[in-house]
C-alpha positions as CSV (number, residue, x, y, z in Angstrom):
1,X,0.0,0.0,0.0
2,X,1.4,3.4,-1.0
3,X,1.3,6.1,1.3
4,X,-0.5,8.5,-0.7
5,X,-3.5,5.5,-0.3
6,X,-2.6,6.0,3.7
7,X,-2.9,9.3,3.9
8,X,-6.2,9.2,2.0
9,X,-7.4,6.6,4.7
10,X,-6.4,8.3,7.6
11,X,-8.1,11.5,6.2
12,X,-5.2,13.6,5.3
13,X,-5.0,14.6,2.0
14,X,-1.3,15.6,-0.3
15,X,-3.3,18.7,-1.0
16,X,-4.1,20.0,2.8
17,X,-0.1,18.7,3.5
18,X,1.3,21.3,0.6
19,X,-0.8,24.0,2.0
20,X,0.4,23.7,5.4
21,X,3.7,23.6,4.5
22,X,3.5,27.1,2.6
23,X,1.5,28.2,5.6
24,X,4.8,27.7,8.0
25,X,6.5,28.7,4.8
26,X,5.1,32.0,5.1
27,X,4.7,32.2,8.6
28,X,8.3,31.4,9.6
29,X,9.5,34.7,7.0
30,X,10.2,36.9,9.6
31,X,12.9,34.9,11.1
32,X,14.6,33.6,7.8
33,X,14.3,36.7,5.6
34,X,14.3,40.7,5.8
35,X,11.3,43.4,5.4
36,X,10.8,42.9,2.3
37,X,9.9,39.3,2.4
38,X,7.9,39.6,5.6
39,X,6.1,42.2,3.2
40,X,5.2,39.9,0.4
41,X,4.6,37.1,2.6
42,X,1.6,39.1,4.1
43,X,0.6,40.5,0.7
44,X,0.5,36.5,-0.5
45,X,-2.0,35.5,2.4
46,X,-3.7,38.9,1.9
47,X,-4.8,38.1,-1.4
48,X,-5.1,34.4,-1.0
49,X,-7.8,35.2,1.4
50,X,-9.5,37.6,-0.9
51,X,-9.4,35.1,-3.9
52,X,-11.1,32.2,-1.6
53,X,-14.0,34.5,-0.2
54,X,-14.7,35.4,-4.4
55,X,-14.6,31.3,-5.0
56,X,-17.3,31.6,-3.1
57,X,-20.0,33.7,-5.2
58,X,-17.9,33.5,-7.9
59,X,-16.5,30.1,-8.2
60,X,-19.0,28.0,-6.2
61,X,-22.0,30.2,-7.7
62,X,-20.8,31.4,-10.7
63,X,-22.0,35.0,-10.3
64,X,-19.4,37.3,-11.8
65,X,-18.9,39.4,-8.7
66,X,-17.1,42.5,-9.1
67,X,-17.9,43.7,-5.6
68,X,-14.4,43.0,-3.9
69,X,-13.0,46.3,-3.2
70,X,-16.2,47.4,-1.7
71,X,-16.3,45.6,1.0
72,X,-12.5,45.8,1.5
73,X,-13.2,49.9,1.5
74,X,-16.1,49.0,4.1
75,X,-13.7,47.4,6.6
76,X,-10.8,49.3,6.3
77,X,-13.2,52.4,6.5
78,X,-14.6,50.7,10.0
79,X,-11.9,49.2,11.5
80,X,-10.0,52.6,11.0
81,X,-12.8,54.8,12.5
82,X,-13.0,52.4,15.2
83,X,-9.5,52.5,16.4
84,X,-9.7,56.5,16.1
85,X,-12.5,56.4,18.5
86,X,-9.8,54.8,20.6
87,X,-11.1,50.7,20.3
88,X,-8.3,48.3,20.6
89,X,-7.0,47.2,17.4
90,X,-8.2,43.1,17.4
91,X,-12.0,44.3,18.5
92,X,-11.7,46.8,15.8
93,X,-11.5,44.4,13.2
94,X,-13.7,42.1,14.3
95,X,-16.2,45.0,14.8
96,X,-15.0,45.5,10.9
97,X,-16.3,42.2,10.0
98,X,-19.4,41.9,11.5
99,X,-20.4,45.5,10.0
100,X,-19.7,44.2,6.6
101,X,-21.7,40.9,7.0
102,X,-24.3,42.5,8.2
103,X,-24.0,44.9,5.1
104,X,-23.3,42.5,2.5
105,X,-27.0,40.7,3.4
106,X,-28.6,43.7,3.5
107,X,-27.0,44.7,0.1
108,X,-27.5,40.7,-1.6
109,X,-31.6,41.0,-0.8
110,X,-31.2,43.6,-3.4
111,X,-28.5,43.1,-5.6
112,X,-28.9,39.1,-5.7
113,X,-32.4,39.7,-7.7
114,X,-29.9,40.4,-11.0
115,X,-28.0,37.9,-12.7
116,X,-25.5,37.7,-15.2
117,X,-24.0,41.2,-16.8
118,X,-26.5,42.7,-15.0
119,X,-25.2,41.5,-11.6
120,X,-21.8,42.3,-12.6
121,X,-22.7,46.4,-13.3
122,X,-24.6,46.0,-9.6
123,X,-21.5,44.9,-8.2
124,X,-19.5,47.8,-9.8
125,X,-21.6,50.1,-9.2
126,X,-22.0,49.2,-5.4
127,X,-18.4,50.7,-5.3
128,X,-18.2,54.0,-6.8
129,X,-21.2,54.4,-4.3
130,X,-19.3,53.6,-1.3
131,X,-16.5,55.3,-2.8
132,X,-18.4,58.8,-3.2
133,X,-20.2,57.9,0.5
134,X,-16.3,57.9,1.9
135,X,-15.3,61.2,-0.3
136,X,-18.1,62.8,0.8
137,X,-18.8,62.2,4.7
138,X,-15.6,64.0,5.7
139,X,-16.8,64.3,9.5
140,X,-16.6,60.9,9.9
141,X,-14.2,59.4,6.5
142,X,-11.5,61.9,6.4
143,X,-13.1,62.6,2.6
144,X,-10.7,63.4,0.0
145,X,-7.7,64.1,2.6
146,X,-8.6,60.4,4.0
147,X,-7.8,58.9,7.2
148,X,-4.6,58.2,9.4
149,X,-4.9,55.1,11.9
150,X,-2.4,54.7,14.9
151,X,0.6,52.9,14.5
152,X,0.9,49.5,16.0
153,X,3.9,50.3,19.4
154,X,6.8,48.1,19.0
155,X,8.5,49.3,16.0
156,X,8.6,47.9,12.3
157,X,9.9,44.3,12.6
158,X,6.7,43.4,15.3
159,X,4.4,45.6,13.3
160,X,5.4,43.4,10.3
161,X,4.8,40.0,12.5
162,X,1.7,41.0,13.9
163,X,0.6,41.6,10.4
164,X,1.7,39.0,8.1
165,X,0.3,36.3,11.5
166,X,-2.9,38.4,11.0
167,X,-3.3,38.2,7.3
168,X,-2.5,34.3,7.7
169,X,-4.7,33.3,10.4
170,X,-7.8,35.1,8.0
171,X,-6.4,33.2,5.2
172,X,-6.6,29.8,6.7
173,X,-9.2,30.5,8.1
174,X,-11.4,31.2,4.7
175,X,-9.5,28.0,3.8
176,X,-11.4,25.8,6.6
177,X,-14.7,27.2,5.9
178,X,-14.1,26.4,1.9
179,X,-13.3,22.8,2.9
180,X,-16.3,22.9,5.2
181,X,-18.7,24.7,2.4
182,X,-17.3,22.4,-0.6
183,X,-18.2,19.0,1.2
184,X,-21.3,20.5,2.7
185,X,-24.9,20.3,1.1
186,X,-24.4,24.0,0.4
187,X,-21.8,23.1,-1.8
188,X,-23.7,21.1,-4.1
189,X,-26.6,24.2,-4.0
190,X,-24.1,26.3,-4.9
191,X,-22.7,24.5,-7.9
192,X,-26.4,23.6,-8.8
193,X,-26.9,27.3,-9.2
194,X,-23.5,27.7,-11.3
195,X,-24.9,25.3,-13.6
196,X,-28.7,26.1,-14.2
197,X,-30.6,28.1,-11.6
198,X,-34.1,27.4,-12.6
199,X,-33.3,24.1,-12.4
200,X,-32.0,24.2,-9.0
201,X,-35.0,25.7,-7.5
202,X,-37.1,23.3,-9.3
203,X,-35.3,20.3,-7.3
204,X,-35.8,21.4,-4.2
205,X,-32.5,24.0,-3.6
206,X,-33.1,27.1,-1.6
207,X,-31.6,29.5,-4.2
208,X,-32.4,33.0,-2.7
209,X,-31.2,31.3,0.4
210,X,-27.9,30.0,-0.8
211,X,-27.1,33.5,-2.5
212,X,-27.5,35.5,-0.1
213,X,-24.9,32.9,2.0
214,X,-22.5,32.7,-0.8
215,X,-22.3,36.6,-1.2
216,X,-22.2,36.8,2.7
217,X,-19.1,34.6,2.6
218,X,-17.8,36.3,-0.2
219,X,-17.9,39.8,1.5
220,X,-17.4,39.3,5.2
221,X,-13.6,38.2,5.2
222,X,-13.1,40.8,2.8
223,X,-14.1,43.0,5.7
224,X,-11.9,41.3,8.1
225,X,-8.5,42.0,5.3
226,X,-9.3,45.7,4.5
227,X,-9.3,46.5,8.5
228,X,-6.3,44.7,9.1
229,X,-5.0,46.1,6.0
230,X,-5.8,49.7,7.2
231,X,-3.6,49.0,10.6
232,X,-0.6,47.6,8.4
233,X,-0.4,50.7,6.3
234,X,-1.5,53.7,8.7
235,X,-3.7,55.7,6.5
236,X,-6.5,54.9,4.3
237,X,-7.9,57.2,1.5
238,X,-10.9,56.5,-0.8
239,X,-9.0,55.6,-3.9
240,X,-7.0,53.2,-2.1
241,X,-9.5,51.6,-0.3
242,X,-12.3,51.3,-2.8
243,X,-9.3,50.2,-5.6
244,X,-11.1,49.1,-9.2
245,X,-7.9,47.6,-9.5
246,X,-8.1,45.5,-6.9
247,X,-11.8,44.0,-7.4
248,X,-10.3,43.0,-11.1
249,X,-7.1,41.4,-9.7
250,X,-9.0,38.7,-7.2
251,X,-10.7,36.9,-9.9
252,X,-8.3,36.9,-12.1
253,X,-5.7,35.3,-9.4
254,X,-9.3,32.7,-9.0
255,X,-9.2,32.3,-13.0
256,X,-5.5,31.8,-13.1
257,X,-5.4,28.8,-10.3
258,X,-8.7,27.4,-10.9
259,X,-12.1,28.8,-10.6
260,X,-14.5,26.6,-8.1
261,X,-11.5,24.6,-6.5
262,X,-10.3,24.8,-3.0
263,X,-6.9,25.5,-3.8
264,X,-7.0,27.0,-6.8
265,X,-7.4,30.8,-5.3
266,X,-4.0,29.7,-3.0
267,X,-2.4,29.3,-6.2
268,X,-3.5,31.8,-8.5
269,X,-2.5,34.0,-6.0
270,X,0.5,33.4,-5.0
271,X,1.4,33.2,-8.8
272,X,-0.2,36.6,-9.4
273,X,2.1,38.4,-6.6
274,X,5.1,36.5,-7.4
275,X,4.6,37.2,-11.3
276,X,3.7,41.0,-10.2
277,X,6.7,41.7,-7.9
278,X,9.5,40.3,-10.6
279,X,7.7,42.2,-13.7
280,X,7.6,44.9,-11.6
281,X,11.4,45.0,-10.7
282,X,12.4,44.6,-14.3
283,X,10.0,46.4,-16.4
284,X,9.1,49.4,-13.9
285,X,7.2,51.6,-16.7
286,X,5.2,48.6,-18.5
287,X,4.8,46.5,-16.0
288,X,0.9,46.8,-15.9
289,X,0.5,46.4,-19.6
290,X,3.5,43.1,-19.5
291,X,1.5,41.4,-16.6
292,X,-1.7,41.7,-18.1
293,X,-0.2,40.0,-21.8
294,X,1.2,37.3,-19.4
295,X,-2.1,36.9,-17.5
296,X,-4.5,36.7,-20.8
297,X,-1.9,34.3,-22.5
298,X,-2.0,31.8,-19.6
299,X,-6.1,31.9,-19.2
300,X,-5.8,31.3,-23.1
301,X,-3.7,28.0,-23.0
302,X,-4.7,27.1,-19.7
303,X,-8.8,28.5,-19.2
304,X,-9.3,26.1,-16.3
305,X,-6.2,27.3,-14.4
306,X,-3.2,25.4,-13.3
307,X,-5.2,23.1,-11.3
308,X,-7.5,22.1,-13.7
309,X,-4.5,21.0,-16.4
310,X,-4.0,17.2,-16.4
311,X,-0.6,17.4,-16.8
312,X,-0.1,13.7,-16.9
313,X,-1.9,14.0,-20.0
314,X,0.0,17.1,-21.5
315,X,3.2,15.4,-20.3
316,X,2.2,12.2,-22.6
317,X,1.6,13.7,-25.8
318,X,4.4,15.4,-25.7
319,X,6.7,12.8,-25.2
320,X,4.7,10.6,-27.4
321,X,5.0,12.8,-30.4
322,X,9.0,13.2,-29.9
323,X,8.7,9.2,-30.0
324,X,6.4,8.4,-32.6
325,X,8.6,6.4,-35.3
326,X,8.3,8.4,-39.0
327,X,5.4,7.0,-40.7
328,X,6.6,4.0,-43.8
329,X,6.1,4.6,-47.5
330,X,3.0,3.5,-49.3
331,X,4.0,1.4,-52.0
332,X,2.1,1.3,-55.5
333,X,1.0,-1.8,-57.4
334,X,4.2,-2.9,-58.1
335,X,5.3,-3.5,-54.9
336,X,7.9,-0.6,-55.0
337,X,8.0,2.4,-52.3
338,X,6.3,6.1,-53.8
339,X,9.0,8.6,-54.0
């Protein structure tokens, strides 16, 4: 019996081993490695976590949400006005994250009545709403000038543990409740609705219900990053915070890894800031425009993502068409080989 069979049996899967490994890969960077890799560490997780909550309306569902940064703008914009007021940081952001849940299910009863293209304009539009609401409520958002949070005591190498543990605990944590979500009967709603959602409701699934729960899951740890985000960088401004940049990065990093997997997000990620950071320390004035070639060539060879590649298979034909003998000859009627 092969191990891989034993770990299957015993319930531990090759899959959950690699990603705790580049959990305590991550996690042990700020005693193997300087600033700037404590830095990228944290923005890894970061976005990991950001890329599994979208799996979850926009992998699991398959509603092209385009929501992302609002609800990052919505905790950052909470957990920063919180910790003005003088709250400690931690109940800050979970005062952050139970703000935007409560938000994002008051928001899906409205915009979870559109689907498709029309969904995805809702989405969009749900931020340049909350962006002009913080540009515009400058007693209590800072407005244009924004907003500066304090400084976590204990100078630059804690600050950046604190941080990058922070970023990493949310991360696995969206990880458990997407192991939990994909094995659950909520799952299979989900992916029921992906596929047909007429037909869903017509076999019994509690749609409206399951929407609202998928965009809920989507939004709420994104509520939980931007207020820890807002603590890691001091000062928060409406551009920043309600980024149209950032709302198209997380599904691409889904797209890129594989959309509706559990790991996929964790890898498309990871990819993304790693491909990001070199293009961006070689080609400083193109970088945008060379990362997004590289980005639309790999969804064109690969549109499932890395994960969703059998590479066994790729691996095969390749080799089999170095190894394929050169085909014979015909021969004519006379028994003699064609020139």
């Amino acid at each position: 019996m092969n191990t891989q069979a034993v770990s299957r049996r015993n319930g531990v899967r090759p899959a959950h081993t690699v990603f705790v490994a580049w959990v305590l890969v991550l996690a042990s960077m700020p005693f193997l490695a300087d600033n700037y890799f404590v830095r990228l560490a944290t923005f890894v997780a970061m976005y990991s976590a950001l890329a599994l909550s979208w799996n979850f309306i926009g992998g699991f569902t398959g509603y092209p949400s385009f929501a992302t940064a609002a609800f990052v703008g919505l905790g950052s914009y909470t957990g920063a006005i919180m910790q003005n007021a003088g709250m400690p940081m931690v109940l800050a952001w979970l005062i952050a994250t139970v703000v935007t849940a409560v938000c994002a299910m008051a928001i899906g009863a409205g915009i979870l009545r559109m689907k498709g293209h029309y969904f995805a304009v809702g989405s969009i539009a749900l931020i340049e709403v909350l962006h002009q609401v913080a540009s515009l409520w400058s007693s209590v958002t800072g407005g244009g000038e924004g907003l500066n949070v304090p400084m976590l005591a204990g100078g630059p190498d804690y600050a950046g543990k604190v941080f990058l543990y922070a970023m990493l605990a949310t991360m696995v944590l969206v990880w458990l409740v997407t192991l939990k979500v994909d094995r659950s009967r909520l799952g299979f709603g989900l992916r029921c609705i992906a596929q047909n959602e007429d037909a869903a409701d017509m076999v019994g699934v509690q749609v409206v219900r399951y929407k609202t729960i998928a965009f809920t899951l989507s939004a709420v740890f994104c509520g939980t990053v931007g207020a820890i985000y807002a603590s890691w960088v001091s000062y928060i401004a409406p551009p920043d915070a309600f980024s149209i940049l950032l709302t198209l990065k997380v599904p691409a990093m889904v797209m890129l890894g594989g959309i509706g997997t559990v790991y996929g997000p964790i890898v498309g990620a990871a990819t993304f800031v790693l491909m990001e950071e070199t293009i961006w320390a070689y080609f400083l004035d193109y970088n945008q425009a060379i990362l997004g070639i590289v980005i639309v060539l790999l969804l064109l060879f690969m549109p499932g993502g890395f994960l969703k590649v059998n590479y066994h298979r790729a691996l095969r034909r390749l080799f089999s068409k170095g190894e394929s003998a050169p085909a014979r000859p015909l021969a004519n009627n006379t028994g003699e080989a064609r020139p």
